[in-house]
ChimeraX commands (.cxc) that place a marker at each C-alpha (Angstrom):
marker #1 position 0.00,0.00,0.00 radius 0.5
marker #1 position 0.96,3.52,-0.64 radius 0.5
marker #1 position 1.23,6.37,1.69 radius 0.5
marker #1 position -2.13,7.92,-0.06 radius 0.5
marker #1 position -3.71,4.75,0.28 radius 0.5
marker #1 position -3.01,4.85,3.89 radius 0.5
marker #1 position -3.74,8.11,4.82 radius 0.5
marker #1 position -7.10,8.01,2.95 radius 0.5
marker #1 position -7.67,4.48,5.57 radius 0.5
marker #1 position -6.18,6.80,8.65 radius 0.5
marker #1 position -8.95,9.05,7.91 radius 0.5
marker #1 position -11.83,6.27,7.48 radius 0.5
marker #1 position -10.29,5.29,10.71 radius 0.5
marker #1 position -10.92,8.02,12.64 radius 0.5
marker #1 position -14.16,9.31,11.45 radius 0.5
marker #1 position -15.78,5.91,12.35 radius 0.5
marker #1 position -13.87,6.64,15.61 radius 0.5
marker #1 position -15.18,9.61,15.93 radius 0.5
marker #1 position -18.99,8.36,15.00 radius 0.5
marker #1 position -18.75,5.64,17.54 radius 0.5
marker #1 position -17.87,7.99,20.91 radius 0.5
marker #1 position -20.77,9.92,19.85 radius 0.5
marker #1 position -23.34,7.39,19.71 radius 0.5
marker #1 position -21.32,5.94,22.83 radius 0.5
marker #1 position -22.48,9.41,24.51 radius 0.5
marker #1 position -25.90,9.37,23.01 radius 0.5
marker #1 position -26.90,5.91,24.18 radius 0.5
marker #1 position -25.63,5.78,28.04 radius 0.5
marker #1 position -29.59,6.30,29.00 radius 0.5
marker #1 position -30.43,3.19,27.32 radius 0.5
marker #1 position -28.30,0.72,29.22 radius 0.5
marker #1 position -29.10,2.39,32.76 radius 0.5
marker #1 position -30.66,0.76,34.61 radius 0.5
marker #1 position -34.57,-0.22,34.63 radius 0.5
marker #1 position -36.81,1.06,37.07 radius 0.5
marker #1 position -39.06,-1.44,38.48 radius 0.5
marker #1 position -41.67,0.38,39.78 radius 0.5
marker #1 position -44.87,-0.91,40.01 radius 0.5
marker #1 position -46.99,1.83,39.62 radius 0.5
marker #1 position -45.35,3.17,36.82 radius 0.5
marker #1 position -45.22,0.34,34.52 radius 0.5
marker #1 position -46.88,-3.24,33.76 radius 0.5
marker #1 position -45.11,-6.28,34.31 radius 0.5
marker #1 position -45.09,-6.49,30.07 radius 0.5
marker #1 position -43.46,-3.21,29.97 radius 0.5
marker #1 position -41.37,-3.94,32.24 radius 0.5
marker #1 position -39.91,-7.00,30.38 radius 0.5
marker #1 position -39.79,-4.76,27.94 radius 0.5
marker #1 position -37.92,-2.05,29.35 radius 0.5
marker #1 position -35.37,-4.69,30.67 radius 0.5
marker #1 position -35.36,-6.48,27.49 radius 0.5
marker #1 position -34.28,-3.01,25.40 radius 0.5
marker #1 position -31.72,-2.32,28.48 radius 0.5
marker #1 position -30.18,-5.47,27.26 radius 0.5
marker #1 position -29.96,-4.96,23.83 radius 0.5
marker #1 position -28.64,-1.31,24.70 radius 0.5
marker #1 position -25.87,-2.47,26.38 radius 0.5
marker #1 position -25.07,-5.14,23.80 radius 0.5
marker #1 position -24.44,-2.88,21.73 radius 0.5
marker #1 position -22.59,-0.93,23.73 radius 0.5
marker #1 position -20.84,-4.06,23.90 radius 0.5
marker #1 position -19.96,-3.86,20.48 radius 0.5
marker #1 position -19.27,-0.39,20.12 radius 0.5
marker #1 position -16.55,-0.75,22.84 radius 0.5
marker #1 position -15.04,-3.38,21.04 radius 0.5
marker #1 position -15.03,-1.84,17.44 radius 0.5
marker #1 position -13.44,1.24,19.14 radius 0.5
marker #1 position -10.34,-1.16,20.39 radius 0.5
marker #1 position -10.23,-2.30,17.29 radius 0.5
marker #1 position -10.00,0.92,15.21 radius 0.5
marker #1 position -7.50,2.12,18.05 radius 0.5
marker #1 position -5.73,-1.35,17.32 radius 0.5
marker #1 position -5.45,-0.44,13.53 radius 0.5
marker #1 position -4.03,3.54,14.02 radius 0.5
marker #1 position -1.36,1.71,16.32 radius 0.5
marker #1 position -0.29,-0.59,13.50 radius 0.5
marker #1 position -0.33,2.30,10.98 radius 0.5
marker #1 position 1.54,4.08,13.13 radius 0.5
marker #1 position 4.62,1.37,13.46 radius 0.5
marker #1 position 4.71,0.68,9.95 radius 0.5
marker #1 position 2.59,-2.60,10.16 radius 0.5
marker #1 position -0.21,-1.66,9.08 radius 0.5
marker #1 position -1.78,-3.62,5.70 radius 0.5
marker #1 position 0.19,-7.26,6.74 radius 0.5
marker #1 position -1.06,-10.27,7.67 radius 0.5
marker #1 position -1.16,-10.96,11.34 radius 0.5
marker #1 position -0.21,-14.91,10.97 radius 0.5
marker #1 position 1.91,-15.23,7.49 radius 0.5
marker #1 position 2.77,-11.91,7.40 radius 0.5
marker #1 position 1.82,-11.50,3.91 radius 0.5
marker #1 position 0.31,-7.77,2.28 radius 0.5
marker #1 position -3.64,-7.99,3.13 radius 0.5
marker #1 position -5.53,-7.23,-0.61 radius 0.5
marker #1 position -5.97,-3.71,-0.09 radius 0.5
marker #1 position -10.10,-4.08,-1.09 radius 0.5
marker #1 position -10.03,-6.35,2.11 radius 0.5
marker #1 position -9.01,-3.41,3.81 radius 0.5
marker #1 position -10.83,-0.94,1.93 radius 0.5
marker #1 position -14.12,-2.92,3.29 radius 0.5
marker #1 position -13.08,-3.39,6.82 radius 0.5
marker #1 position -9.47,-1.28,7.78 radius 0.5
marker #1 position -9.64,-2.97,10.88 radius 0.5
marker #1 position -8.61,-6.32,9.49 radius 0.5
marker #1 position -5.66,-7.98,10.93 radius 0.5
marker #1 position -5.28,-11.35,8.32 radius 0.5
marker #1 position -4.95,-11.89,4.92 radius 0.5
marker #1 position -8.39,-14.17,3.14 radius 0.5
marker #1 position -6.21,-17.35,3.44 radius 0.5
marker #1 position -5.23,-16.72,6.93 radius 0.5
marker #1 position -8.91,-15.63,7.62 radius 0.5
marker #1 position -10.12,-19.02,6.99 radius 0.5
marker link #1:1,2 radius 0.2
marker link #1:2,3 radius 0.2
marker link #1:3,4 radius 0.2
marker link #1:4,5 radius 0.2
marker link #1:5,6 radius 0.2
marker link #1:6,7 radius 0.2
marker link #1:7,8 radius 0.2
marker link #1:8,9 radius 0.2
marker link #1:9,10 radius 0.2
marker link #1:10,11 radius 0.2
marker link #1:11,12 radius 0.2
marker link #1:12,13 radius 0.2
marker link #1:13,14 radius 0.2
marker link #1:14,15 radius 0.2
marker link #1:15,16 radius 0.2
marker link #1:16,17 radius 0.2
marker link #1:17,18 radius 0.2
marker link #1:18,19 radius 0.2
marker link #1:19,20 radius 0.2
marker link #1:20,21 radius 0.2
marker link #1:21,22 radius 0.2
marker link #1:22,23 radius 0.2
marker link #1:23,24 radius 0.2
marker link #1:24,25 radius 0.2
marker link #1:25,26 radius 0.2
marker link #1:26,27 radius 0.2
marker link #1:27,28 radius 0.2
marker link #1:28,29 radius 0.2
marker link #1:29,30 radius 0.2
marker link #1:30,31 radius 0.2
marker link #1:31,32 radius 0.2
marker link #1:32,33 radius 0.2
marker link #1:33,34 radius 0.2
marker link #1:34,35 radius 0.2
marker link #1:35,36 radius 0.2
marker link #1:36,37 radius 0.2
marker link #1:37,38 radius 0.2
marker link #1:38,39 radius 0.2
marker link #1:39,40 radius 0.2
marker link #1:40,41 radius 0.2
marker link #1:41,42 radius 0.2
marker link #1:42,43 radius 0.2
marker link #1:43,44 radius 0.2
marker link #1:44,45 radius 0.2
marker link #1:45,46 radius 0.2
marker link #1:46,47 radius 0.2
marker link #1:47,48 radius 0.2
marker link #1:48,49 radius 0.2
marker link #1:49,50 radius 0.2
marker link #1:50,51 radius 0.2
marker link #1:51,52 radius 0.2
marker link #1:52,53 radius 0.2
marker link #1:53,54 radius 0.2
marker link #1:54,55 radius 0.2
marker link #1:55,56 radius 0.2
marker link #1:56,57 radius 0.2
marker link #1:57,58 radius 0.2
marker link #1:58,59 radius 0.2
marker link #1:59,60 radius 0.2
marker link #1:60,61 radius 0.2
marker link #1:61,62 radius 0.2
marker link #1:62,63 radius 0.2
marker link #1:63,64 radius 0.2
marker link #1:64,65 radius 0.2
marker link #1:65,66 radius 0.2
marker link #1:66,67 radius 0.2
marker link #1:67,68 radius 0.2
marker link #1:68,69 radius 0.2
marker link #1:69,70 radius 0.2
marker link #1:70,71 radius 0.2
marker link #1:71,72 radius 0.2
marker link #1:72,73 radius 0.2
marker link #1:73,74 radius 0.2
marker link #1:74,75 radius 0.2
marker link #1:75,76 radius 0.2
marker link #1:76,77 radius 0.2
marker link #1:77,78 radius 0.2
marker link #1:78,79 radius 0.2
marker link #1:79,80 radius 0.2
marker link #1:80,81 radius 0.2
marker link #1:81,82 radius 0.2
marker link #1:82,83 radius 0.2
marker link #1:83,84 radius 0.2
marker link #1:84,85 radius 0.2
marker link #1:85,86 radius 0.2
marker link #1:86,87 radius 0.2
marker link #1:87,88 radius 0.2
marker link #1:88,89 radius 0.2
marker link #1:89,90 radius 0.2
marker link #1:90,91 radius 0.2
marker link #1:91,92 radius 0.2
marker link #1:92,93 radius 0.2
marker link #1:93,94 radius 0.2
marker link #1:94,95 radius 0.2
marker link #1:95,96 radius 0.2
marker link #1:96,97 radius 0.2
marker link #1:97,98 radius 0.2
marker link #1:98,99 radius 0.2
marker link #1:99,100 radius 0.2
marker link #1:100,101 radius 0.2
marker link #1:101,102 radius 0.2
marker link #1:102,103 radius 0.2
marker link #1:103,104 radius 0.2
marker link #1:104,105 radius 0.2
marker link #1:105,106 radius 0.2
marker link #1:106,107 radius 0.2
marker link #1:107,108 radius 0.2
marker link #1:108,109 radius 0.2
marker link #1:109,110 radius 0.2
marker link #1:110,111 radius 0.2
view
């Protein structure tokens, strides 16, 4: 890869970075959580209410661990190993990274 190429994938990089710690700020209600009381809700809303607390934080989940991922990738870019193969240390097809940049193997090594 080139150092355009790489710069333009720095950039992807941190945008989705940057997308990701603002829905992380936008969603903390979601996962707090559930009040169970009585007179307020129904035991159907309730479930729910608990049930979209759990998918809220699942996501969160996920969120987190994208973010460790993209911080993963501007580490590697920064060191010079960016765009190789974490096992055979071969050059990862730049459309695999052009579809995810935080890929760490090559398609055979994928497998």
């Amino acid at each position: 890869m080139d150092e355009e190429e790489i710069s333009e994938i720095r950039q992807k990089l941190l945008r989705l970075r940057s997308e990701l710690q603002a829905l992380e700020e936008t969603s903390k209600e979601a996962s707090e959580p559930v009040e169970l009381d009585q007179t307020r809700l129904g035991r159907v809303s309730r479930v729910d209410a608990i049930q979209a607390q759990q998918m809220a934080q699942e996501s969160t989940r996920r969120r987190q661990h994208q973010l460790l991922e993209i911080e993963a990738a501007l580490c590697r870019i920064d060191s010079g190993d960016y765009g190789y193969c974490a096992t055979c240390e071969e050059e990862i097809d730049p459309r695999r990274l052009s579809a995810d940049p935080t890929n760490t193997h090559c398609i055979n090594c994928a497998d």
